[in-house]
N, C-alpha and C positions, 0 to 999 in steps of 0.2 A: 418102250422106246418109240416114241413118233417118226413121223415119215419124216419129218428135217433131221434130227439125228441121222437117222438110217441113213438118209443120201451123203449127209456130211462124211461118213464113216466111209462108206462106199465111195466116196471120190479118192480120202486117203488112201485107201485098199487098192485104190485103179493107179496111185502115184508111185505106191510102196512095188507095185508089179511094173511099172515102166521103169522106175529105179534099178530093180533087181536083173532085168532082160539087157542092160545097155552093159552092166555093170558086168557081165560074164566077161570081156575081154579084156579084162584087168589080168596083166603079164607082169607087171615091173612097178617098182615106184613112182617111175613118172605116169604110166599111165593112172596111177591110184590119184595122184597128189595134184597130176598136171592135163589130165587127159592127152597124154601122150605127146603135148605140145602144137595140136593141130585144130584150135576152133577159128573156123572160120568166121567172118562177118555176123552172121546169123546170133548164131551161138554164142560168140564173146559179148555183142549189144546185149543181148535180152540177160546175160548173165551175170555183166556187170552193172548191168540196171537192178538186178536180184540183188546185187551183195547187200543194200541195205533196205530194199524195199517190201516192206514185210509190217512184223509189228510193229517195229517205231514209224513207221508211217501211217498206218491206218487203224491203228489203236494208241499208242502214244504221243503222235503226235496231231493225231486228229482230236484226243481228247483234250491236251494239254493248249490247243485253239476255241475247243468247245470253253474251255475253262479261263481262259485269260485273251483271248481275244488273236489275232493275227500273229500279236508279238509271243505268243505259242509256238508256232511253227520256226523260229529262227532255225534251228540246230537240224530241222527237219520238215520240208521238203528242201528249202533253201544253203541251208550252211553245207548238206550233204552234197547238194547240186556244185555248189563251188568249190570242194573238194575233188569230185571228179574232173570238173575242168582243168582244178590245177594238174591232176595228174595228166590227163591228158596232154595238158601244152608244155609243161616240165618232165614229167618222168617215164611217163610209160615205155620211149622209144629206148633211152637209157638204160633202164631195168634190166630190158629183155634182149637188149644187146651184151649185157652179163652174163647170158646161160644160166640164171640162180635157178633154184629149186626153190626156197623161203629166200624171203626178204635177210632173215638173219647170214645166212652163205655170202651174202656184202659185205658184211662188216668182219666173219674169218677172214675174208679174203684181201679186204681193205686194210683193218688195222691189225686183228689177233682173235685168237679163238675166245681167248679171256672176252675179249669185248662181243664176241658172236654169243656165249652164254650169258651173258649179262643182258641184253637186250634181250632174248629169248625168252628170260625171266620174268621181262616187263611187259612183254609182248603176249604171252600167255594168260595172262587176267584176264585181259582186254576181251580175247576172244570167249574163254569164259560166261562175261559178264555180258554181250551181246547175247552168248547164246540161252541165257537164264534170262535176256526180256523175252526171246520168242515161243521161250517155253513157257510164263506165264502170259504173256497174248491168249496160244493155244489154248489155254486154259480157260483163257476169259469168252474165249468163243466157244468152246465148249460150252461153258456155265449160262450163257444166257440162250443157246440152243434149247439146250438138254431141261436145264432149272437144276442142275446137280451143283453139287457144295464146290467151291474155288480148287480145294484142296486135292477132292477125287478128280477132277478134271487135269489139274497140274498134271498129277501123277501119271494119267493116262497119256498126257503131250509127252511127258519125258519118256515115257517109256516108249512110244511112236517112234519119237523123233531118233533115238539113240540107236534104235533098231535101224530106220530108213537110212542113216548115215555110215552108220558102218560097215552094211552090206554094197553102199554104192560108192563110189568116188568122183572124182569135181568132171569126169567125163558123163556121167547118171547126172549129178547136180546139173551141167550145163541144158545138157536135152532136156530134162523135168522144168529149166529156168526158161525156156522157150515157147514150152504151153504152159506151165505157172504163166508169165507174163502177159500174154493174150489175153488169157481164161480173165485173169484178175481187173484188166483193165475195162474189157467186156464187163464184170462182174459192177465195178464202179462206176461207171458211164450208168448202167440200168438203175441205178442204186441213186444215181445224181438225178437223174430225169424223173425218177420217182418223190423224192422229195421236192424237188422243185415243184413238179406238177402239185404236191400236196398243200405247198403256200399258193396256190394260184396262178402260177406260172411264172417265167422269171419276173417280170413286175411285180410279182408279190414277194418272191425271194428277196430284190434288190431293196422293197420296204422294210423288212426285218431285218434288214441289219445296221446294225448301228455305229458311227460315224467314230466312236471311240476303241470299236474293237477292231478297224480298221489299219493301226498305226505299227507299223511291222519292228520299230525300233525301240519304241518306249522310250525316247529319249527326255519325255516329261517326266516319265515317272523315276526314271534309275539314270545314275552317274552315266557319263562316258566310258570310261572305262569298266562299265559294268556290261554295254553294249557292243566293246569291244571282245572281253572275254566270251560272249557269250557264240559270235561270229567267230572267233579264231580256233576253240574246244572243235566243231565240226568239220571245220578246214583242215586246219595244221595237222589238228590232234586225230585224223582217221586216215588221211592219205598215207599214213606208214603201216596199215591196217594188213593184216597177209593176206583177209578173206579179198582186197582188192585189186594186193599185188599177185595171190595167186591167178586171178584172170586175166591180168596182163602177160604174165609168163607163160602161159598157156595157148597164148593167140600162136598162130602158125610163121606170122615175121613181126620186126617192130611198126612198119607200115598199120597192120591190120592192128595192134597194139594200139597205135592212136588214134586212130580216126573211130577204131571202135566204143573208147573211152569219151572221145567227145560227142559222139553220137547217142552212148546213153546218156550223157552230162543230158542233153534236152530230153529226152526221153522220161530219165527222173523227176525234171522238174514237172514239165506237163503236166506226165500222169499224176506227181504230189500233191499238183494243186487241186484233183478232185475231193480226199483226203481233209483237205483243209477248207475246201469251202466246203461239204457236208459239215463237219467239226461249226463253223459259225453259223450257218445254219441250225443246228443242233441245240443253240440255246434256244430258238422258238418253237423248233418240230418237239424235241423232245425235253423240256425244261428239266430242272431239279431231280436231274439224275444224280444218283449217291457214289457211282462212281465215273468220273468222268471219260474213263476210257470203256468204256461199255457203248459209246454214244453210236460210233459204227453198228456195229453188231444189236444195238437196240433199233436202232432205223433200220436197218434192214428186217430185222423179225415185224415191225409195225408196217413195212411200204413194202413188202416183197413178199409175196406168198408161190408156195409150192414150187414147183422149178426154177423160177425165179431166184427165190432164197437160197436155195441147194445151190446153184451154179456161183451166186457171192458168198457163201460162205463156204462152200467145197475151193470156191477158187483163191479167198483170204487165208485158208489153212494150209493151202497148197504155197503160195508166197511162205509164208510161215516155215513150213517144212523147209522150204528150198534155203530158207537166210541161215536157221540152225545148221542146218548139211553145214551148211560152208564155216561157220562159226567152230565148228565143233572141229574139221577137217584141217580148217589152221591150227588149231590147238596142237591137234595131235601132229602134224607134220612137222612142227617146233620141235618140240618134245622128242620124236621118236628120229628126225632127219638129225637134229640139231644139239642134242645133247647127249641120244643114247648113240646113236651108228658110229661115232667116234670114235668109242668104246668096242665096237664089232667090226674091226676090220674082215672084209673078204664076205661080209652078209652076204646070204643069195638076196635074189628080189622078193624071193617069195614071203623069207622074213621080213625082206622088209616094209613088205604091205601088212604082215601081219600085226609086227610094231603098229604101224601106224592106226591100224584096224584097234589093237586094246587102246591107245591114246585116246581114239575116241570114244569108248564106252567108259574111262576113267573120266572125262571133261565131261560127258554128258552128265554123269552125274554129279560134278559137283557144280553143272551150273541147275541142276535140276532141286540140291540146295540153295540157291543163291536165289532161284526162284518165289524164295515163298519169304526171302529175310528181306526182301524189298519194298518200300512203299508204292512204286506202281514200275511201269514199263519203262516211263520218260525217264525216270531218277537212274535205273540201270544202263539206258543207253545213256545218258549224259554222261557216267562213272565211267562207262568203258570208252569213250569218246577220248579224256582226259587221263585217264590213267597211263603215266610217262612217254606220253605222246612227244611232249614238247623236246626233251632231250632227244629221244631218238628220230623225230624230223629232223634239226639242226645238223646232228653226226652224221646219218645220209646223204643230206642233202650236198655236206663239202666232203665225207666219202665218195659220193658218185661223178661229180665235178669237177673236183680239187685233187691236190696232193699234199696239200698243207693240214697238219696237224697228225698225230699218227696216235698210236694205242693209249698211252698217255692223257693226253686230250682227248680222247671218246671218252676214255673211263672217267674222268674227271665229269665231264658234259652229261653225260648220263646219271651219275652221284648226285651231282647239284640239280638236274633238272626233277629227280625223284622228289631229294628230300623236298624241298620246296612244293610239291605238288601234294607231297604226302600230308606236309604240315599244314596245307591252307583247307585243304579237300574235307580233313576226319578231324582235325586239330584245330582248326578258324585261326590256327598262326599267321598265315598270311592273305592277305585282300587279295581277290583276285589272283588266285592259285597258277591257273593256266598261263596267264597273260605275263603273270609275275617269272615265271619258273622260264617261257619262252623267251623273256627277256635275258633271264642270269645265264640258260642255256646259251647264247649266242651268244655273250659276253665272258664265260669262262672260255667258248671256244678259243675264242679268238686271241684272248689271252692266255691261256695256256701253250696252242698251237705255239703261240709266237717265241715261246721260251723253248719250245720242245726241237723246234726248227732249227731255234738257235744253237742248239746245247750238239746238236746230231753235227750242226755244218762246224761246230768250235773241235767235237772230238775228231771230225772226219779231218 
């Protein structure tokens, strides 16, 4: 094992012990799921800058810029960035003026538990399927570390990661998301100034690149409505997301809720654009890479030597760690809040951290599957981006607002927002799946609603 390994490991080692010492004051559920309801400033920024700032930012979507130019990055650092805003300026004060524990406790409480399991159901992939890109990210950092096979490295992330998450909860995630986020940015900044300096400084950076991989929309190459779908999947389709409603619900009032949400809104973008200009860069520092999300992680092993490299890629593993925690943490807080405790009237708390505690050793591994059935990083977070996103924004969004429409009309709205997603996503039934399906969702609402209002005020 070389000295970059070792220190790699060793950083994990020093994250899995700051996880485990925070993690002892875990009493009750909320403190497991919510950190007891109390992060301040500090801790809610750097944490809800964490919920997506990991692998699909500095391997996914740094590769997928390395690979196709600016119009790469749409879904990530940008599409992510305006999701956050929206929550910010729409939901977060709202949310957490509800008391919820999951995003799903809105919709029992709104329309019917019927509709609180049904979303639950939908809601559960998603996280899933975020938390199997981070486990092969990990993987990919491993493997160009190390030079060990894709496979044994996966292996090793999931089993890290499933470990560090289940002994901690989103009060360990917060504090680890605090120095993750420093570390990483630090880690990037050194990572930037190293390759630039390796073209010649930024005048030589601003020569290589090229004036076509510039164009963030692709509006020459691809339909409108193809550039539409492509902005709405990261918006719409993540703000219902739990890994981001759980740190909204965790802030200590709705005040610190907003202002902390719009505060990492800029925080994400910033820091994303380092990300994405290494990524075009990347086609002339390190050309005719075979895999394109390697391209991080190869620049850094070529521009970064001995502490240097240890402190970026101990500090990219650590971002890593911290997205999975949280990925895996919704999973199971769905799962064990939401569909089993129903079931267990009079639970102590202790089971019910325990619930939550198997939920996430059963998600970890099946996104620890999902890991290896994927073609790269991007394709997984796109999937879970999209995956019946569209219905359950709309139902929300006039559950948290409105009065209009009731059990009826969600279940209906969620149905039609599925199929329709399901059929264009795996099936090519329909163009523009997201775009399509956010459409029909708003429009059975609305229609539905309007019969359902009717039929309630004709009996009443």
């Amino acid at each position: 094992m070389n000295l970059m390994v070792a220190g790699v490991l060793l950083y994990v080692v020093a994250q899995l012990f700051v996880g485990l010492a925070v993690s002892r004051g875990i009493r009750s559920e909320s403190d497991y799921l919510l950190a007891g309801r109390r992060l301040g400033y500090p801790l809610a920024i750097f944490s809800i800058f964490a919920t997506w700032f990991g692998a699909e930012t500095c391997v996914g979507a740094a590769g997928a810029v390395y690979r196709n130019g600016l119009e790469g990055g749409t879904a990530d650092p940008f599409g992510y960035s305006g999701c956050l805003l929206l929550m910010g300026l729409v939901f977060a004060a709202a949310l957490w003026r509800k008391g919820l524990t999951t995003l799903a406790d809105l919709f029992r409480a709104r329309y019917s538990p019927g509709v609180e399991r049904v979303v639950v159901l939908l809601m559960v992939p998603t996280s899933i399927l975020w938390a199997a890109a981070q486990i092969r990210a990990f993987g990919q950092v491993l493997s160009v570390s190390s030079g060990w096979s894709l496979t044994l490295t996966i292996s090793i992330a999931a089993a890290v990661v499933i470990v560090y998450t289940t002994s901690g909860g989103l009060l360990a995630d917060a504090t680890t998301d605090l120095i993750q986020g420093i570390l990483l940015t630090l880690g990037l900044m050194v990572l930037l100034v190293a390759a630039v300096g390796a073209l010649g400084g930024a005048a030589g950076a601003v020569r290589v690149l090229e004036g076509s991989r510039l164009d963030m929309f692709g509006l020459s190459k691809r339909p409108l409505l193809a550039v539409v779908e492509a902005w709405l999947v990261p918006i719409i389709g993540s703000v219902t997301a739990q890994e981001l409603v759980s740190r909204v619900l965790a802030t200590r009032s709705p005040i610190v809720a907003r202002r902390s949400t719009l505060v990492a809104t800029g925080v994400y973008l910033t820091v994303g654009l380092i990300p994405v200009t290494l990524g075009l860069l990347g086609a002339a520092l390190a050309p005719d890479l075979a895999d394109p999300e390697q391209v991080l992680p190869s620049l850094a092993r070529t521009h970064l030597h001995g502490v240097l490299y240890v402190l970026f890629a101990g500090a990219l593993v650590s971002a890593i760690l911290s997205t999975v925690d949280s990925n895996l943490l919704s999973a199971a807080s769905l799962v064990s809040h939401n569909l089993i405790l129903p079931f267990l009237p009079g639970a102590s708390e202790a089971r019910k951290v325990r619930l939550a505690r198997v939920g996430v050793v059963t998600a970890g591994l099946a996104a620890y599957g999902l890991a290896f059935s994927s073609a790269g990083v991007y394709q997984l977070v796109e999937d879970a981006s999209a995956f019946g996103g569209a219905g359950v924004f709309v139902v929300m969004a006039f559950g948290l607002f409105t009065g209009f429409g009731g059990a009826r009309t969600a279940h209906a709205t969620l149905c039609v927002g599925m199929a329709l997603q399901l059929a264009g996503t795996y099936f090519g039934l329909v163009p523009y799946p997201f775009t399509v399906s956010f459409a029909a969702s708003l429009a059975v609402y609305l229609f539905v609603g309007a019969w359902e209002t009717g039929r309630l005020r004709a009996v009443s």
